[in-house]
Structure formats: C-alpha cells, structure tokens
C-alpha angles and dihedrals in degrees: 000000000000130000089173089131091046084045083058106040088057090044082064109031089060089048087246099125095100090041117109108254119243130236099219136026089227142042114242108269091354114168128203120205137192127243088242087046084054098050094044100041115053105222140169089248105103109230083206095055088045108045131199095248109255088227122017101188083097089057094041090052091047094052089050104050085046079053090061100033081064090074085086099019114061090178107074096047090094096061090041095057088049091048092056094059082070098041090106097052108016123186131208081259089056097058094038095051087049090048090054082054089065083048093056090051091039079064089067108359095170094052103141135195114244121214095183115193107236141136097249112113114163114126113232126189129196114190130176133183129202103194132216085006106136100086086202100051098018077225113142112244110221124195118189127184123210123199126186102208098315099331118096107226103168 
C-alpha cells in the first residue's frame, strides 16, 4: 500500500515543500501540554510565547489527514494519537509539532507498506513502555507493534 501521491499533495498544501525534512516526527523528550495543564502547573514554558490558536479548524484538518496518512505509515501513528488529545484547545506547540510531522513524511514520502505473500506464518509482537511519561496523568504510554510473518498488521 502507497499514499505517496497523498504524502505529496499535504507537503505542498501546507507550503512545506522547500522546508528541510526532519529525521524524526518528533523532537527527543518533547512534551506536549494542555492549555488547563499550563494554567495549573506553573512551568518555564511562556503561555505568551506558545498561544491557544485563534481558530483550530486548521489544527483539527491537519490531524485528520496524518490519521489517514497512518494507513501506510505506521510510524507516525504514535504522534498522531498524542495530537488528537488537543484537538479541542490547540496551542501554537501543538501545530508546529504536527508540521514537523509533514516534515518527517516529506523525508520518504513514498515509503510503502509492504504485505508480501510468503509462507511464514509465525505472529510476532514488539511492545515498549515509557513510564510515567504523560506530564499531565503521570500514566505510562505503551506502543506495541504486531507482525504476522513480515507484514505489520497492527
């Protein structure tokens, strides 16, 4: 499966097409925080250096094409389930960090996922844990992988 031609069509709708791709979809031990989270907890981020968005309907259009642009990349599915827990109150942090995501794809647009047709059929399942790791719970946040043979299927 391939959404290269989808992959394009957002690098350019979002004017990203000269910017330099990222590495990675998200910045080492970046946190993303809620506008309640700012105003309880008293932190070095400035909430005038990091705006509520006016409106958020750009945000919100921008999650939901990443959430359909998973189908084929599984890894970015991650960053796109954190984005959608701001989707009601986005800040300024929230789109950049999601921009940074098209960057990420703009890197390999065309990557594919590949369903080869072999004999193997042994299940396989990666999981990995970062505890403690939501500022605003203090709840771990697990990913796990599962192949069937060497096709990703969830």
């Amino acid at each position: 499966m391939s959404q290269r031609k989808y992959a394009l069509e957002l690098i350019l709708e979002l004017g990203l097409a000269g910017a330099k791709p990222a590495s990675t979809p998200l910045e080492v031990n970046q946190k993303l925080t809620s506008v309640d989270f700012d105003k309880l907890i008293p932190s070095s981020i400035d909430t005038a250096q990091d705006p509520l968005l006016k409106d958020a309907s750009e945000f919100q259009r921008l999650v939901g094409r990443l959430l359909y642009l998973t189908m084929s990349r599984p890894d970015i599915s991650f960053d796109v389930q954190i984005f959608s827990k701001y989707m009601h109150s986005p800040k300024q942090s929230h789109l950049d960090t999601a921009r940074r995501v098209i960057r990420y794809v703009k890197s390999a647009p065309g990557q594919v996922l590949l369903l080869p047709s072999s004999s193997d059929v042994t299940l396989k399942i990666y999981c990995d844990a970062d505890w403690g790791a939501c500022l605003q719970t203090i709840r771990s946040i697990t990913g796990y992988s599962v192949f069937y043979g060497n096709a990703l299927i969830s």
